[in-house]
N, C-alpha and C positions, 0 to 999 in steps of 0.2 A: 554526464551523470545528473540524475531530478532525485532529488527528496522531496516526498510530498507527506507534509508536517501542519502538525498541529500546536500553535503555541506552549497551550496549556495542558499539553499530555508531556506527562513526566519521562517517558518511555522517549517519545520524542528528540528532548532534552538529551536525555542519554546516548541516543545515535548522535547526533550535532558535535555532543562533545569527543564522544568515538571518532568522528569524521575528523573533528579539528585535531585532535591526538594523534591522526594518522597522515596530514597534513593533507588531507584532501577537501577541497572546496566546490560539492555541488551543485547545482543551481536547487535555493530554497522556493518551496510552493507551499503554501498556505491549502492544504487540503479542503478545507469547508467552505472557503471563497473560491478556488478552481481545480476540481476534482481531476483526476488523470480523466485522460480521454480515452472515445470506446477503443481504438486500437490498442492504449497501453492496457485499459481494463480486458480486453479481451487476451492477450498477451498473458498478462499475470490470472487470468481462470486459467488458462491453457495448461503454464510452469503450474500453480498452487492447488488448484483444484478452488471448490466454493467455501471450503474448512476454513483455509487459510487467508482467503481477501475479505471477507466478514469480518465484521465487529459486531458481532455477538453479545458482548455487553452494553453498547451504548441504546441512548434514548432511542434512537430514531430506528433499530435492529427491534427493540421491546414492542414498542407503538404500531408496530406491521407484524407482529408476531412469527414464532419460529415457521409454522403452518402456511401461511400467505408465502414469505418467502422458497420457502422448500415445493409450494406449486409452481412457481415461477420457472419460466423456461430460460435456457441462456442469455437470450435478446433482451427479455424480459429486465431478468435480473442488473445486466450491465446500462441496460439505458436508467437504470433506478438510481445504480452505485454511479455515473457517471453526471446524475443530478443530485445527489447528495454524498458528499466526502466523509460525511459524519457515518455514515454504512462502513466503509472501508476501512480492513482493520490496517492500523498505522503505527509507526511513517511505513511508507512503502518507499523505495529505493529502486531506482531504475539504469541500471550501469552496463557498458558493455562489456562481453565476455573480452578472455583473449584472443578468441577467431573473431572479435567484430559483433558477435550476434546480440540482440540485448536479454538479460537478466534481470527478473522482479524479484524483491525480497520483502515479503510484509513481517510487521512486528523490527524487534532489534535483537538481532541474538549474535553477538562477537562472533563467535568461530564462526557461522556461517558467511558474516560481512568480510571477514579476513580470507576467508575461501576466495571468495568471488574475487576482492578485490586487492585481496595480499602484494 
């Protein structure tokens, strides 16, 4: 299991502690110094769709505008988000189902991380 987290996102913080509470221990990644790779990024478009692995409010989403982005073809977009972390909305969570296969979860929302990983 990869958490890929941002220090100073409070949201962040929040799954960490959910994690710890649940006593699970995944390997931490610092999102904006090594962003998922294009397999996991292509992965998590596949499960989320482009709604969901966006970060839509941060700087580096504003600075390329909603328009530039929304041209963007698939390839496009994941060689973007897989050179800046600060694009992807986070943490993202990448854990295996119970057949084995892997699951992406961006944002932190409990029942959904309980789902998965109950």
């Amino acid at each position: 299991m990869r958490l890929y987290s941002y220090r100073a996102c409070s949201t962040c913080r929040k799954a960490q502690t959910w994690l710890n509470e649940q006593r699970l221990a995944p390997d931490v990644i610092d999102i904006t110094t090594q962003p998922p790779t294009l397999a996991e990024l292509s992965l998590a478009l596949a499960q989320l769709g482009r709604k969901r692995l966006l970060n839509t409010s941060g700087q580096s989403y504003r600075a390329l505008g909603a328009k530039a982005v929304a041209a963007m073809d698939d390839a496009q977009l994941l060689a973007l988000l897989a050179a800046d972390g600060r694009l992807i909305k986070r943490p993202v969570l990448i854990a295996a189902t119970t057949t084995g296969e892997p699951r992406v979860l961006t944002g932190f929302r409990p029942q959904e991380w309980q789902d998965l990983l109950g």
